[in-house]
N, C-alpha and C positions, 0 to 999 in steps of 0.2 A: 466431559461429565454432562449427564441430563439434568435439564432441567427439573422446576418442581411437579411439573404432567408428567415426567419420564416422558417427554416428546422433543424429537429433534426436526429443524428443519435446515431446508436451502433455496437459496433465490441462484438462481442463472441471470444473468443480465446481457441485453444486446443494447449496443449503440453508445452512446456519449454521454458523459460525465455528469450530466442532469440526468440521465438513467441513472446510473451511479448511485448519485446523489439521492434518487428516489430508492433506492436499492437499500443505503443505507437505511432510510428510515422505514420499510417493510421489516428490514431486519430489527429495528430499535421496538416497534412496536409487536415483534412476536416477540422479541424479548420479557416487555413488558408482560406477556399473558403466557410467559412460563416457559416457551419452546427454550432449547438451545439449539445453536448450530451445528448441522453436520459436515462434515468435511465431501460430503456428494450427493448425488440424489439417490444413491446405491443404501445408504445408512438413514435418509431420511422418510419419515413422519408426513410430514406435509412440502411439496414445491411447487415455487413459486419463479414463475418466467416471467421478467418482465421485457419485454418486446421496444423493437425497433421500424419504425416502417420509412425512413429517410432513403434506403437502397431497396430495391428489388433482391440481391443476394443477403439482406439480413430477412425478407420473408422467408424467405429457400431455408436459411439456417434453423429459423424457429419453428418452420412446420417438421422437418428433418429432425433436432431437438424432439417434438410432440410424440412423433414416431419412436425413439427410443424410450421414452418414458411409456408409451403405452402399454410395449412389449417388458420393459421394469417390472410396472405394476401388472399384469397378466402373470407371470413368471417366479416372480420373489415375491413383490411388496402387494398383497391385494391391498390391504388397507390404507395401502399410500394415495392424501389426498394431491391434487393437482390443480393448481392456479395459475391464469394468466390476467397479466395485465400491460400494460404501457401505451404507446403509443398505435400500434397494432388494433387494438380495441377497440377505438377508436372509428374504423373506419369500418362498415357494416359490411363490406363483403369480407372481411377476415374473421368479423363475428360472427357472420353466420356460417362460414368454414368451419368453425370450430367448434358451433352449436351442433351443424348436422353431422359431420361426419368424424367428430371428436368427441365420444359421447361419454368418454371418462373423464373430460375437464368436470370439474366442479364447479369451479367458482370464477368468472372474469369480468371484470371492472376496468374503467379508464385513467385515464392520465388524474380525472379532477377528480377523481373516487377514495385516491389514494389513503387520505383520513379517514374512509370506510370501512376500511381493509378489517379490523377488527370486530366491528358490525358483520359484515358479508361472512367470515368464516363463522362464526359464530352461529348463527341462523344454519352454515350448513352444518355445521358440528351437533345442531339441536333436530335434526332430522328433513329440512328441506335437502329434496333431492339434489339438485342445480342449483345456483346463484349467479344471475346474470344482471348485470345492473352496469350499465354505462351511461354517466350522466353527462350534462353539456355545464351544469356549472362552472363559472369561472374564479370561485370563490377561492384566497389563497390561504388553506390552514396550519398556522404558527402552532409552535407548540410539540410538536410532533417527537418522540424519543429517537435519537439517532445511534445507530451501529457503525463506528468508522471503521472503515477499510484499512488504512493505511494511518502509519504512526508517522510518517515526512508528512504529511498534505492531508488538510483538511476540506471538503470541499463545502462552499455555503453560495446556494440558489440565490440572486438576489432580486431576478424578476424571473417571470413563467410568460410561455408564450411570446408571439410576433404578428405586426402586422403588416411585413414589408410584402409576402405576396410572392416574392419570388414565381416565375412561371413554372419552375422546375419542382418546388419546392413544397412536403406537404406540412409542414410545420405547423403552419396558421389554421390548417384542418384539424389537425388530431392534439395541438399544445395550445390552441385560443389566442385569445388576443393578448397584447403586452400589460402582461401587471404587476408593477414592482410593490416588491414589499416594502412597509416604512424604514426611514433611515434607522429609528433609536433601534428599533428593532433587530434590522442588520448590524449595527455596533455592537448591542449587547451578546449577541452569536460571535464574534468574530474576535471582541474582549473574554467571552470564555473558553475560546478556541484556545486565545495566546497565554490564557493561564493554565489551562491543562496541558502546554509544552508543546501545542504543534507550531512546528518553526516555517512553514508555510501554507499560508492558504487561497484557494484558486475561486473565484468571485464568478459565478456562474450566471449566464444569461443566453436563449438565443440569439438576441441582438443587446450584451451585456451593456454597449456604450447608451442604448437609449432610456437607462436605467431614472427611474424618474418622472418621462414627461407626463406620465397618467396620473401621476401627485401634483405635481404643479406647484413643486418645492426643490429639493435637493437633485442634483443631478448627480449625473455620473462621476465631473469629476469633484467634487464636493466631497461623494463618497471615499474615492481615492485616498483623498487628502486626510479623510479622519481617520481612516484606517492607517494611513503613515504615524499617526500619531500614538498608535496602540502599542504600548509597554510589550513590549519582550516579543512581538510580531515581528520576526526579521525579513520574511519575502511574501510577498503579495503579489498573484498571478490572474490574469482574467483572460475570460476568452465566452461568447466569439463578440470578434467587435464587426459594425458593419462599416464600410466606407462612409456611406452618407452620411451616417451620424459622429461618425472622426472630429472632433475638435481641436482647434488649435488649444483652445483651455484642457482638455483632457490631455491633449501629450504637452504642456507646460507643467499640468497636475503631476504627470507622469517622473519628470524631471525635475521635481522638485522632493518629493514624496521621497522620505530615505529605505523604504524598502517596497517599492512598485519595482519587479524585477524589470530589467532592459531588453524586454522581448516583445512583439507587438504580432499578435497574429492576425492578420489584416485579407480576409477572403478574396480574390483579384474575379475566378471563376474563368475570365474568356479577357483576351487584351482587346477583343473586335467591338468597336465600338457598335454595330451592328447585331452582333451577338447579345451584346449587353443589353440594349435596349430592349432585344424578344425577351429577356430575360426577364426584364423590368429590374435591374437591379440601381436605376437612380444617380448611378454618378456614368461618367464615358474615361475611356483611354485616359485623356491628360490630366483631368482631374485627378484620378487616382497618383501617377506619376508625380503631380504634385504636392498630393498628401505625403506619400514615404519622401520625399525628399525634405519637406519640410519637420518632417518626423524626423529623421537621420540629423539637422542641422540645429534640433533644438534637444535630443538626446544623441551628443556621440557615441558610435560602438553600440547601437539601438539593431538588435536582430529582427528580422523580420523575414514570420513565416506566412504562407499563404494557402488556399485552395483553389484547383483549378480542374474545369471540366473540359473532356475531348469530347467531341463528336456532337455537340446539340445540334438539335435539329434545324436545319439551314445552314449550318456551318461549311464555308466554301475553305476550298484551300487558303487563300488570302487569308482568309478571320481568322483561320489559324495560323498564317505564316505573321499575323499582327499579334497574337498572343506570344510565339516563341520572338519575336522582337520586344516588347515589353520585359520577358522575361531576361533579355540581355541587357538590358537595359537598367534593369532594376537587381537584377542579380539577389533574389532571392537566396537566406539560410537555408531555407528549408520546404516542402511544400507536403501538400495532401494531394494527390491525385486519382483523378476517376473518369472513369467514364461514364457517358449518358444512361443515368437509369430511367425510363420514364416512368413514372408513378400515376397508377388510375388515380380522376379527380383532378387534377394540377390542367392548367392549360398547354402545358407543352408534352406533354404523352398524347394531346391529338392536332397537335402542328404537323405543319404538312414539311417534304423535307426530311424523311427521316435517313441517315448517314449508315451507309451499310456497313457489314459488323467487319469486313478487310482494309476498309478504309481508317476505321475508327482504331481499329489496331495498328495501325502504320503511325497515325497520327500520333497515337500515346506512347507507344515505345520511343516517337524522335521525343515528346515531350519530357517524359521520364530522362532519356540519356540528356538530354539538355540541364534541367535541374540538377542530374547526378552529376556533373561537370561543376556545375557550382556550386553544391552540398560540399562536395568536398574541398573546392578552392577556399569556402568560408571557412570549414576545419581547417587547414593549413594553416589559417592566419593567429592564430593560437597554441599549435606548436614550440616547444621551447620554452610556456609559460608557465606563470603555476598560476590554477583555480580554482577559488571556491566549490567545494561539491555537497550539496547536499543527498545523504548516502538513503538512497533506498531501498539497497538490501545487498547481502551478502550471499557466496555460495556456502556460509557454514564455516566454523572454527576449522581450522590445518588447511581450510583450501588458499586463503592467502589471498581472496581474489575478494572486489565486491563494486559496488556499481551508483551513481548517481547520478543529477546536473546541475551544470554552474547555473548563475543567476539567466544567463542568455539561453536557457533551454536546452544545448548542448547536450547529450549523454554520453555517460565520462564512464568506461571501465579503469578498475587498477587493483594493480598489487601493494600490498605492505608485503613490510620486511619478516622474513622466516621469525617464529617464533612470538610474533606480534598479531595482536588478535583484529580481524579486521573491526571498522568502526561501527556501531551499531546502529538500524535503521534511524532515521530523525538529526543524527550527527552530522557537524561540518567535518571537514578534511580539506586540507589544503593537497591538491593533487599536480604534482608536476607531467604537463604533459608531453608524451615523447611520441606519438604518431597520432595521425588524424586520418581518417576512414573515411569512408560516403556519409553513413550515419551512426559514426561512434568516434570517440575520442578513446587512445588507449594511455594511459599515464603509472606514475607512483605516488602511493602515499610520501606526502613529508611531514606528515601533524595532522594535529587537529587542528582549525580555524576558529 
């Protein structure tokens, strides 16, 4: 149904969970001024992109995306407006891409704009042509009305920005420097979460564990711990955590906390202690080794997934035959993998050493089948048991079938029984399960949990 303007809209979103996360509140605040949502850009009013620029292939995607909208709006929708924002904006050769040779964008704003957003359309709704406004502001605005996505997971920002630098990395460019938001602040978001029923919520931060030190009060795991305390909040989930800042107080917090789920996603990147250092990523090899070990010995049954890049520049065979040793080593659940995207601006898009593109592909395939070796030996080890699922989503009443994950991030397919309606998203199930895949679990219902 339309809104009170008879106006629908839609946000597209690229990248990670703090997109998301920002996605949702675009959406809360057209809410607020009347839009409703459309189910595509085909039915919409006004869209809205908001952008990613951590890989090279999510530029590809959103100029690709610009292009079909252009032709949209040419074709069917003339008076469909078009917005861009996120982290893309950010960086002035994509702005001015998309000033000069995108000249049906309307309106683009950056990452610290966000609270703008109904200002900036507004001015173009009253007759300015264009609205281009990209601030460097670091100010963090509360307050904001939210659109959630999902009825399992709630997602709540609790710092913006980083300032580790990574060489690779354009974060600290286009998300600013680390600003966490007050503690009452985060509680009071997080105690409304657990009274509106969502049964878990994921604790967002580029570098989530350094949550804090620009307050000079509460840290990270302080936060943990008061959120364990939140009536009716049964899983609390975070990410990304960085090594350096790993504490041994944050994973006792972890371990104590009755709903901090048992999963730890902990970035590795390269096992080459040499790698690591161009990278500047702050800890080496054994360090890390003896974080997850000490993590593993003070949560048992503690999953731990990771991220790791092939091919950085200077990467000899060795620094990678040191990361597939780490990796046997530590036997990663799970991982993210990628290869080297270089990003203009970062210092490592103009290191010298760049890994040709058949090498890099050798390298990532052994890396991949190596992980995929142990993706599923850790499924294995759960076989035959029954577990917690939190359900987020079904294929539909009569198909019998529907999907969610245990507390260890695990993704658990299953069937109920003929006649038995599957469980509805936000629901536990107790799920026995009966085969284990690369990256799925396949089981049956036996209840609700």
């Amino acid at each position: 149904m339309a809104g009170p303007l008879g106006l629908r809209f839609h946000v597209l979103t690229f990248g990670c969970q703090l997109n998301e996360n920002d996605s949702e509140k675009l959406a809360g605040m057209l809410a607020e001024m009347g839009y409703s949502e459309a189910a595509g850009p085909e039915e919409a009013d006004l869209v809205v992109v908001n952008t990613c620029s951590v890989r090279e292939g999510a530029d590809g995607r959103f100029f690709g995306h610009l292009g079909l909208l252009a032709n949209l709006k040419e074709k069917s929708r003339p008076g469909m407006l078009v917005a861009v924002c996120g982290c893309m904006m950010k960086q002035s050769v994509h702005l001015e891409r998309v000033r000069k040779s995108h000249p049906f964008v309307d309106i683009a704003f950056g990452t610290s704009d966000l609270h703008r957003f109904p200002e900036l359309l507004q001015r173009r709704l009253s007759g300015t042509r264009r609205v281009f406004e990209v601030g460097d502001e670091d100010a963090i605005a509360e307050g904001l009305p939210v659109v959630r996505g999902f009825r399992f997971r709630a997602l709540a920002t609790v710092m913006y920005g980083c300032d580790n630098f990574c060489t690779y990395c354009i974060v600290p460019y286009v998300r600013g420097r680390e600003r966490s938001r007050p503690l009452p602040l985060v509680l009071d978001e997080l105690r409304r979460l657990a009274a509106e029923g969502y049964p878990e919520i994921l604790l967002l931060g580029q570098n989530v564990n350094a949550y804090g030190k620009d307050l000079g009060g509460a840290d990270f795991p302080v936060l943990l711990e008061e959120a364990g305390r939140i009536q009716g909040l049964r899983r609390v989930r975070f990410m990304t955590s960085h090594p350096k800042d790993m504490s041994v107080r944050l994973l006792d917090a972890m371990a104590r906390s009755p709903n901090a789920c048992p999963h730890l996603h902990l970035p590795l990147q390269s096992g080459s202690d040499d790698v690591l250092r161009r990278m500047n990523r702050g800890y080496g090899r054994d360090q890390y080794l003896g974080l997850v070990a000490e993590a593993r010995r003070r949560i048992p049954g503690l999953a731990v997934t990771t991220d790791l890049i092939v091919g950085f520049p200077g990467e000899t065979e060795r620094d990678f035959e040191d990361t597939l040793d780490l990796m046997d080593r530590i036997r990663f659940d799970g991982a993210f993998t990628f290869q080297f995207s270089p990003r203009p601006g970062t210092p490592a898009a103009d290191m010298e050493g760049p890994i040709d593109a058949a090498t890099v592909t050798d390298r990532f395939d052994r890396l991949v089948a190596l992980q995929n070796a142990h993706s599923l030996a850790s499924n294995r080890t759960v076989e035959g048991t029954v577990q917690e699922v939190l359900v987020e989503g079904s294929d539909g009443a009569g198909t019998g079938r529907a999907s969610g994950r245990t507390p260890h991030n695990r993704l658990v397919h299953f069937r109920v029984p003929d006649g038995t309606a599957p469980p509805p998203e936000g629901a536990f199930a107790r799920v026995r399960i009966e085969r284990a895949r690369t990256f799925t679990l396949d089981g049956t219902w036996e209840g609700p949990a």
